[in-house]
LUMVEX-734086 format. One record per atom (N, C-alpha, C, O): residue number from 1; residue in three letters; atom name; x, y, z. Coordinates in Angstrom, 1 decimal, m for minus. Layout:
BEGIN
+-----+--------+-------+--------+--------+--------+
! num ! residu ! atome !     xx !     yy !     zz !
+-----+--------+-------+--------+--------+--------+
! NUM !    ALA !    CA !      X !      Y !      Z !
...
+-----+--------+-------+--------+--------+--------+
END
This chain:
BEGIN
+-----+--------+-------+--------+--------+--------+
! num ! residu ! atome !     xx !     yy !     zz !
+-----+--------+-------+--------+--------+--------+
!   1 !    UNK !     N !  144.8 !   90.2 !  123.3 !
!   1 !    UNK !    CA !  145.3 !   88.8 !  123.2 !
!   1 !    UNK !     C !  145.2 !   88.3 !  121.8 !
!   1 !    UNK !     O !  144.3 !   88.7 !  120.9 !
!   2 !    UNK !     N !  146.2 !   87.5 !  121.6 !
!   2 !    UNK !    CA !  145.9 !   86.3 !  120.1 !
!   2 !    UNK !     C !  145.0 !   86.7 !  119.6 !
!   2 !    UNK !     O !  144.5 !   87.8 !  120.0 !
!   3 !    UNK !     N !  144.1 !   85.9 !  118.5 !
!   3 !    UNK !    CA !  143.0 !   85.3 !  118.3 !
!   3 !    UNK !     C !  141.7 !   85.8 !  119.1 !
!   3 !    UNK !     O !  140.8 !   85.0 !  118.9 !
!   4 !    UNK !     N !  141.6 !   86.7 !  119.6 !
!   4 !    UNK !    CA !  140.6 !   87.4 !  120.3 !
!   4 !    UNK !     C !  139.8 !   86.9 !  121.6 !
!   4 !    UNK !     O !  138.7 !   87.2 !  122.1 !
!   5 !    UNK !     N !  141.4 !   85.8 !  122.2 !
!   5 !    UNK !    CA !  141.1 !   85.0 !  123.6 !
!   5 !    UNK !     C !  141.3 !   86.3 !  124.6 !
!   5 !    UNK !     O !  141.9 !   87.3 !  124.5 !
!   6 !    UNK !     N !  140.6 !   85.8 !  125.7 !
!   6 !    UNK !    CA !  140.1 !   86.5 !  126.7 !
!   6 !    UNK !     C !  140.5 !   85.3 !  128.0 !
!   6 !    UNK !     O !  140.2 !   84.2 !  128.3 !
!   7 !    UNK !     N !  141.4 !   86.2 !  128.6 !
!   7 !    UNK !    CA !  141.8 !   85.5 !  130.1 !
!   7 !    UNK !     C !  141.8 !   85.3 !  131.0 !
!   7 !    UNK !     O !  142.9 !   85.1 !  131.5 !
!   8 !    UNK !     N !  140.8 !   85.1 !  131.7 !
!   8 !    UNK !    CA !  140.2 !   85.8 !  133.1 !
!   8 !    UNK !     C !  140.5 !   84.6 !  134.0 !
!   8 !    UNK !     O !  140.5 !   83.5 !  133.7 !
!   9 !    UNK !     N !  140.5 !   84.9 !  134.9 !
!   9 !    UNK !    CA !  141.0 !   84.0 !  136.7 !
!   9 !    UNK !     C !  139.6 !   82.9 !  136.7 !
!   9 !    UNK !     O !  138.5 !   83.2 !  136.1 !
!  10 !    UNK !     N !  139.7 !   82.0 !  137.2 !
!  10 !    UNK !    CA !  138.2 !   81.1 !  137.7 !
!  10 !    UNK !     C !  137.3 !   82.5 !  139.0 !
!  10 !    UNK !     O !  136.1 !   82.9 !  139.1 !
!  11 !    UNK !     N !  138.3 !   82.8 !  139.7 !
!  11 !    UNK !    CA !  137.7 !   83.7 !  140.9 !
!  11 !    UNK !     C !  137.1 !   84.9 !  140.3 !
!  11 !    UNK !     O !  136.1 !   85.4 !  140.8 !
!  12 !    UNK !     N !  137.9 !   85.2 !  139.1 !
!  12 !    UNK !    CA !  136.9 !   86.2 !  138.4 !
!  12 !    UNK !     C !  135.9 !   86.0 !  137.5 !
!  12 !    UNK !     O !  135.5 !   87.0 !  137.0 !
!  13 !    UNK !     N !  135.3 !   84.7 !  137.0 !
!  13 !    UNK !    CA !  134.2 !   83.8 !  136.5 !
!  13 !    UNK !     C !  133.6 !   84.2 !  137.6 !
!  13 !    UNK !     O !  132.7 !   85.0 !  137.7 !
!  14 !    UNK !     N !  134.2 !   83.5 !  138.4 !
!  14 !    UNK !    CA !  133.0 !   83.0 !  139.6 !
!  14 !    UNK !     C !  132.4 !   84.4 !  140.4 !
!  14 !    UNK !     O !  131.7 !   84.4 !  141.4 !
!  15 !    UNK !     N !  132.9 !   85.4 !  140.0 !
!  15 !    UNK !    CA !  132.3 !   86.7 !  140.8 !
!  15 !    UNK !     C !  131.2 !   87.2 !  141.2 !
!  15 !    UNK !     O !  130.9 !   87.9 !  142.2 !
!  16 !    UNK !     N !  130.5 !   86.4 !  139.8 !
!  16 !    UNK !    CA !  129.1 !   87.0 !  139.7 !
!  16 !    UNK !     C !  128.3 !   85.6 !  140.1 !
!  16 !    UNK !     O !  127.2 !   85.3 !  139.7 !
!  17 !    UNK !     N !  128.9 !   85.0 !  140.9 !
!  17 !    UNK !    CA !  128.0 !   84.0 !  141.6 !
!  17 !    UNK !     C !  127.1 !   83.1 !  140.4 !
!  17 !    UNK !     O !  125.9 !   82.7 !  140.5 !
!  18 !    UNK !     N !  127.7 !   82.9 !  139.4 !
!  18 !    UNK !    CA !  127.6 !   81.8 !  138.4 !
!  18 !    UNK !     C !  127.8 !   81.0 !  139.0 !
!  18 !    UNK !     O !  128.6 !   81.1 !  140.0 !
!  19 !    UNK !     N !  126.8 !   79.1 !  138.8 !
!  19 !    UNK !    CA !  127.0 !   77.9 !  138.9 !
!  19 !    UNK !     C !  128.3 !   78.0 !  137.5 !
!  19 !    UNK !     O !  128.3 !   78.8 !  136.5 !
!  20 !    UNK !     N !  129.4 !   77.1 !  138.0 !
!  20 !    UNK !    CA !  130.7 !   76.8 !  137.4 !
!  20 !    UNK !     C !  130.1 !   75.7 !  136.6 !
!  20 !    UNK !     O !  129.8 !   74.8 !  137.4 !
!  21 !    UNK !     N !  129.8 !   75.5 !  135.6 !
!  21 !    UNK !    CA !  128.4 !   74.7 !  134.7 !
!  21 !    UNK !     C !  128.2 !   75.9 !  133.4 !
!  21 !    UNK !     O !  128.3 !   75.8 !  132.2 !
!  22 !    UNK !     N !  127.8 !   77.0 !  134.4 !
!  22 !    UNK !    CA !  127.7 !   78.3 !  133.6 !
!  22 !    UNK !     C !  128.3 !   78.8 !  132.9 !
!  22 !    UNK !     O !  128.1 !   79.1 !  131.7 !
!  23 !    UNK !     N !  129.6 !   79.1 !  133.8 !
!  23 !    UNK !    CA !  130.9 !   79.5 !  133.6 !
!  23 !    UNK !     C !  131.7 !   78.8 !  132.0 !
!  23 !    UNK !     O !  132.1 !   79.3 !  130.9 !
!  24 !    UNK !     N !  131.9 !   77.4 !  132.5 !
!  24 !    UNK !    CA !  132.8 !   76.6 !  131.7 !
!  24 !    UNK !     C !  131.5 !   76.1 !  130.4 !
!  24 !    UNK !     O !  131.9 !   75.5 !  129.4 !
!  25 !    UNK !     N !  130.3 !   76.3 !  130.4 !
!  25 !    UNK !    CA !  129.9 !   76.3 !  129.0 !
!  25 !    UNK !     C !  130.0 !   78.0 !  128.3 !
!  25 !    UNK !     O !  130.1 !   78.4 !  127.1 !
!  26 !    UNK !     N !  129.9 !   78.7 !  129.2 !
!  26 !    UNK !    CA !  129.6 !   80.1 !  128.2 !
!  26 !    UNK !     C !  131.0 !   80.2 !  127.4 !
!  26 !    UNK !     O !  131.2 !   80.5 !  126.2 !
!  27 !    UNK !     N !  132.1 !   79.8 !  128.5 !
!  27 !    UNK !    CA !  133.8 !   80.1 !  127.6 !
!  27 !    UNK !     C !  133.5 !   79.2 !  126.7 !
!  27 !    UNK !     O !  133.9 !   79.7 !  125.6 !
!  28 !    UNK !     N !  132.7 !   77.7 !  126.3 !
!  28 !    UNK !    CA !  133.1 !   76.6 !  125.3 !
!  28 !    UNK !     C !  132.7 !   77.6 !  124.2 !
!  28 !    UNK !     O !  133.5 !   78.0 !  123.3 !
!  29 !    UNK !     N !  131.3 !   78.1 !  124.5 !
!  29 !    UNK !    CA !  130.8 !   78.8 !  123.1 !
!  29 !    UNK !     C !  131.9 !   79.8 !  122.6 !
!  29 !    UNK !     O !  132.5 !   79.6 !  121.6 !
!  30 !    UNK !     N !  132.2 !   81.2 !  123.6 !
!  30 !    UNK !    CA !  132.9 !   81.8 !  122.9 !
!  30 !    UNK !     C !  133.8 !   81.3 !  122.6 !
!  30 !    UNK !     O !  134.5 !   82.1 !  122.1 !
!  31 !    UNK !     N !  134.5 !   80.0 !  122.4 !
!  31 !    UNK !    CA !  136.0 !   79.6 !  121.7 !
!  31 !    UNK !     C !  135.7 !   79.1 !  120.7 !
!  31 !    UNK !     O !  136.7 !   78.6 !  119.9 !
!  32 !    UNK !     N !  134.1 !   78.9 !  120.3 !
!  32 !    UNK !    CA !  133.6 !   78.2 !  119.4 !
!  32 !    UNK !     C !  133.9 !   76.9 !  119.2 !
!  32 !    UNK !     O !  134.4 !   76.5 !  118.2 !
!  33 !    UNK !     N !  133.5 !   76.0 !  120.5 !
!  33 !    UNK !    CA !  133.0 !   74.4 !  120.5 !
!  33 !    UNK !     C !  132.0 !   74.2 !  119.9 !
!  33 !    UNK !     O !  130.9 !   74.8 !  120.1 !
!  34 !    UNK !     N !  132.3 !   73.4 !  119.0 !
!  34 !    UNK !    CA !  130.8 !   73.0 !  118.3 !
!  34 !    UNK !     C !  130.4 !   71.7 !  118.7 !
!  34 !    UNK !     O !  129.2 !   71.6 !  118.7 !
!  35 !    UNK !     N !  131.1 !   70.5 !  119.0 !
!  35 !    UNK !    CA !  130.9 !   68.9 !  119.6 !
!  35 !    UNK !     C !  131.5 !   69.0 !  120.9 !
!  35 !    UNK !     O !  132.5 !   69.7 !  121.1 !
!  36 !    UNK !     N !  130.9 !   68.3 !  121.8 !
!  36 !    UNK !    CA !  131.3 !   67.6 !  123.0 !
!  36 !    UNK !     C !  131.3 !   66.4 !  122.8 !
!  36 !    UNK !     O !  130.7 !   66.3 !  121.7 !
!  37 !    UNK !     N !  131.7 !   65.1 !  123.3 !
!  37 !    UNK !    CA !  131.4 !   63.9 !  123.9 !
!  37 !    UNK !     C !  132.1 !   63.8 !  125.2 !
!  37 !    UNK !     O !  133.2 !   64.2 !  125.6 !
!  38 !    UNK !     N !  131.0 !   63.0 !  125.8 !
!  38 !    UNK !    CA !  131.2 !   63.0 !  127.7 !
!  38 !    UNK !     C !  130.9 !   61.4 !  127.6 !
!  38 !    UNK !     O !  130.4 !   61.0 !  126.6 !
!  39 !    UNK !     N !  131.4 !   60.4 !  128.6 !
!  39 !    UNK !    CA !  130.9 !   59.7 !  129.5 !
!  39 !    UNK !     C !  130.4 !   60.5 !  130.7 !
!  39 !    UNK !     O !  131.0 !   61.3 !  131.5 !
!  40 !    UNK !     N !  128.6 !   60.0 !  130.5 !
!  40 !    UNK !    CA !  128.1 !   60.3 !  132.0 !
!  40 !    UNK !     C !  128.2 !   60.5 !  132.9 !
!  40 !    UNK !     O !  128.8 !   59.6 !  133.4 !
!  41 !    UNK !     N !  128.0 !   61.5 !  134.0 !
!  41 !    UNK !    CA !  128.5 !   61.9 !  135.1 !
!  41 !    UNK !     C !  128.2 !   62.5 !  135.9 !
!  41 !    UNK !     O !  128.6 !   63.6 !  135.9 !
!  42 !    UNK !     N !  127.4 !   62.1 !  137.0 !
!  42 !    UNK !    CA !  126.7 !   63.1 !  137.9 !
!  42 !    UNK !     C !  127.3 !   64.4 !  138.5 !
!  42 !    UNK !     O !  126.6 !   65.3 !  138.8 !
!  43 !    UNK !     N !  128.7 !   64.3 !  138.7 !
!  43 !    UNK !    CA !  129.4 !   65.4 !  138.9 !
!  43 !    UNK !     C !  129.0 !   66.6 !  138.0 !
!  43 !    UNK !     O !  128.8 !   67.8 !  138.3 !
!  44 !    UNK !     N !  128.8 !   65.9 !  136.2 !
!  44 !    UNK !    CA !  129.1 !   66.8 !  135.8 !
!  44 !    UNK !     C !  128.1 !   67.5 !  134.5 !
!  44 !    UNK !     O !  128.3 !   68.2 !  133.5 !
!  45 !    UNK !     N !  126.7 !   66.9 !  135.2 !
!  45 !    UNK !    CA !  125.5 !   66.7 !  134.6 !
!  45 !    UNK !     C !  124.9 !   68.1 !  134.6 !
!  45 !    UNK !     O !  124.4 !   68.4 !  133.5 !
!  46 !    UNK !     N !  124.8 !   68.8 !  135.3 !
!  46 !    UNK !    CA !  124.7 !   70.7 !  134.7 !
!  46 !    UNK !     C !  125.3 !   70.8 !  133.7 !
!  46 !    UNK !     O !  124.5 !   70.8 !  132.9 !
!  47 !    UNK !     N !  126.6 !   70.8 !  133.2 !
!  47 !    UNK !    CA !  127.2 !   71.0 !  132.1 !
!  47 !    UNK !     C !  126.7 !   70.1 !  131.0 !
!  47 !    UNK !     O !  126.4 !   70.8 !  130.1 !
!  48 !    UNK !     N !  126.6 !   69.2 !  130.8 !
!  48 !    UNK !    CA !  125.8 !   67.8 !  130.4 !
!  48 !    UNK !     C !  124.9 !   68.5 !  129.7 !
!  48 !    UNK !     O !  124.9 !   68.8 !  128.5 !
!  49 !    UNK !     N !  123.9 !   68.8 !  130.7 !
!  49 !    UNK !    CA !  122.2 !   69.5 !  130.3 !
!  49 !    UNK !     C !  122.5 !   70.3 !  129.6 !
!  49 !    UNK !     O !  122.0 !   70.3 !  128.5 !
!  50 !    UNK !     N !  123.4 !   71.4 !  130.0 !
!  50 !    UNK !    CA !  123.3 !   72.9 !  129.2 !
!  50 !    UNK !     C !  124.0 !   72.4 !  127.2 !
!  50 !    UNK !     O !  123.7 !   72.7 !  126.1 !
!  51 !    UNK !     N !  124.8 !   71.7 !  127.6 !
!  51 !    UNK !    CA !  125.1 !   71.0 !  125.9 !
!  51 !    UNK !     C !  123.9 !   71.0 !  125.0 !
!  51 !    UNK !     O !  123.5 !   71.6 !  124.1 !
!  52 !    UNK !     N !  123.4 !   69.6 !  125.9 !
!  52 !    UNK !    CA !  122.4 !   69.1 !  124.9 !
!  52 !    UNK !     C !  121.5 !   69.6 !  124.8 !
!  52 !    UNK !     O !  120.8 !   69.2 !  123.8 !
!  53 !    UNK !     N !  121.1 !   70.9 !  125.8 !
!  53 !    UNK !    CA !  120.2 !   71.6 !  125.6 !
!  53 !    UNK !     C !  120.1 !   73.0 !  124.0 !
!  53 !    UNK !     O !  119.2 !   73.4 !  123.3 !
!  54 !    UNK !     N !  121.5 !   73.3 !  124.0 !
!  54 !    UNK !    CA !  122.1 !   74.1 !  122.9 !
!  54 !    UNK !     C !  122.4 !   73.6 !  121.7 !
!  54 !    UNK !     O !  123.3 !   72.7 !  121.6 !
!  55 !    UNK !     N !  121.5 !   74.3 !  120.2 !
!  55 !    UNK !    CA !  121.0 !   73.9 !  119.2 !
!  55 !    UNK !     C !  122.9 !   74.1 !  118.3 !
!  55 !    UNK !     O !  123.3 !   73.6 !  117.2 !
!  56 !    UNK !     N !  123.9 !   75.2 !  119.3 !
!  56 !    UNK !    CA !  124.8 !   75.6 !  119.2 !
!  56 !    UNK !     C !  125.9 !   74.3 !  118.8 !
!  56 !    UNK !     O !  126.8 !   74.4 !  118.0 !
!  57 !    UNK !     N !  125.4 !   73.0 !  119.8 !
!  57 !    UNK !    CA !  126.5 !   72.4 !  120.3 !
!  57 !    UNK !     C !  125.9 !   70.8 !  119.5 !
!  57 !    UNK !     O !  124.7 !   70.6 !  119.2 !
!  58 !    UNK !     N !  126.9 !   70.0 !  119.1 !
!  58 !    UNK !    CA !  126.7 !   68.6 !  118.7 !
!  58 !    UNK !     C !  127.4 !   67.8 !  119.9 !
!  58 !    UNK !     O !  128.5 !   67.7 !  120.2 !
!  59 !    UNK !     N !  126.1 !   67.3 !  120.4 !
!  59 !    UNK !    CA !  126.6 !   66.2 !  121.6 !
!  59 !    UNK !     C !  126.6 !   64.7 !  121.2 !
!  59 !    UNK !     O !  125.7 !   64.2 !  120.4 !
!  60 !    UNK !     N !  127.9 !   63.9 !  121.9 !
!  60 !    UNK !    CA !  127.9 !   62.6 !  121.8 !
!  60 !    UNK !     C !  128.4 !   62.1 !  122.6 !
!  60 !    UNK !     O !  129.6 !   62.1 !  122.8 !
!  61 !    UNK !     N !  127.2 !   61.0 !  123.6 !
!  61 !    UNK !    CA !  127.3 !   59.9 !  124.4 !
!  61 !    UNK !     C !  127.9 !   59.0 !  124.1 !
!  61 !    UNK !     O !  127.5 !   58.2 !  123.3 !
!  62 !    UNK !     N !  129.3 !   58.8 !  124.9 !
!  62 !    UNK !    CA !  130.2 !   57.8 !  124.3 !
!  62 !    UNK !     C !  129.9 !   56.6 !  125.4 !
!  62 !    UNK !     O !  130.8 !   55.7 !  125.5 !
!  63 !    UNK !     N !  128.6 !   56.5 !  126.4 !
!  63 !    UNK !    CA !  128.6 !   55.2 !  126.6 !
!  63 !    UNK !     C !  127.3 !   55.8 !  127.4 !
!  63 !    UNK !     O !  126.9 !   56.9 !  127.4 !
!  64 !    UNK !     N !  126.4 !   54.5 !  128.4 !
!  64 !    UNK !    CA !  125.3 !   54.8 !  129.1 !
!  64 !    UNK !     C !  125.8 !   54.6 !  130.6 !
!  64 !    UNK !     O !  126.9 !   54.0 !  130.7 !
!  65 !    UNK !     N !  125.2 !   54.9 !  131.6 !
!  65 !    UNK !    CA !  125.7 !   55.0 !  132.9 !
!  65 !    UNK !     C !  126.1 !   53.8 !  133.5 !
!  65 !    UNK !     O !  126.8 !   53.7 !  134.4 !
!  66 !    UNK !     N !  125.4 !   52.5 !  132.7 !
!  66 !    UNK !    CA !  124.9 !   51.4 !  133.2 !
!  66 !    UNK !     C !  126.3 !   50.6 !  132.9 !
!  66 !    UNK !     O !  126.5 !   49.6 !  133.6 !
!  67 !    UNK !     N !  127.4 !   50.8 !  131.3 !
!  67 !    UNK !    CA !  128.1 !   50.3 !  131.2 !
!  67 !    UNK !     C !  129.4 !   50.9 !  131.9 !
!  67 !    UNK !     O !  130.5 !   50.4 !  131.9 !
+-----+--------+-------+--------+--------+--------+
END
């Protein structure tokens, strides 16, 4: 592939019984995401945590739950 992108199906992510959280941060890293910004979201608060947990990633809260 291009650029040394890699293609794979969601059903083949999800093979190995990865939370999809998992999934959709490990591809950010390999494409080399370095910032996120989210509004809040319980839906999507696994992915959320694993950001701000990685020294990898620059996170930015573009608002609090409350507004």
């Amino acid at each position: 592939m291009p650029n040394g992108l890699v293609l794979i199906s969601w059903k083949d992510a999800m093979s190995a019984q990865q939370h999809w959280s998992d999934v959709v941060f490990q591809l950010a890293l390999e494409q080399g995401i370095t910032n996120v910004s989210f509004v809040p979201d319980a839906g999507l608060s696994p992915l959320i945590k694993l950001c701000e947990e990685s020294s990898q990633i620059n996170v930015v809260r573009l608002t609090s739950e409350d507004e």
